[in-house]
C-alpha positions, 0 to 999 in steps of 0.5 A: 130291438123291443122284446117280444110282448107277449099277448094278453091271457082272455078268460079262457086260456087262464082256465086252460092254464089253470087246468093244465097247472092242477094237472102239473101238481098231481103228476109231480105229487104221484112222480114223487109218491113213485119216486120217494115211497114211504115204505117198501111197496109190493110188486102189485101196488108199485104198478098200481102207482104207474098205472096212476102216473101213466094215467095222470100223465095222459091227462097232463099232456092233453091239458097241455095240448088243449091251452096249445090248441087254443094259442094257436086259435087265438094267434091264427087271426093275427096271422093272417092280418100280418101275412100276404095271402099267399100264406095262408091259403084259407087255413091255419098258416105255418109261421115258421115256414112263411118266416123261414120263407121271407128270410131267403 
């Protein structure tokens, strides 16, 4: 059996990934800094610290979901090459349902 090749990364989805990757950094940097502080914080600037983490974390995750977004976009029209028509239905198909489907 080959193993899966993966698909080539166009220009966007290498800015994407490298958003997401910088993004990444600055959530394990204010993780740590939350984690491991240098001296005893106040009760004020430790939730100062969570704010920041919270806020750095939201971030991260919409990065996350934007290089997702994209994959699936990129994905979508191979989908629909590969499948028979009655998958696709004139959207975004769901590869997992139609594989899942084609195994019974």
């Amino acid at each position: 059996m080959k193993p899966d090749t993966p698909l080539p990364r166009d220009y966007e989805e290498c800015r994407l990934v490298a958003s997401y990757e910088a993004s990444r950094a600055k959530e394990h940097a204010a993780a740590s800094q939350l984690l491991y502080p240098r001296h005893r914080l106040p009760h004020p600037a430790y939730m100062k610290l969570v704010d920041d983490l919270r806020t750095v974390r939201k971030d991260c995750n919409e990065k996350m979901l934007a290089v997702r977004a994209h994959k699936n976009k990129m994905l979508d029209p191979l989908v629909c090459r590969i499948l028979p028509k009655k998958y696709v239905k004139g959207r975004r198909a769901d590869f997992a349902a139609v594989v899942k489907g084609s195994a019974d």
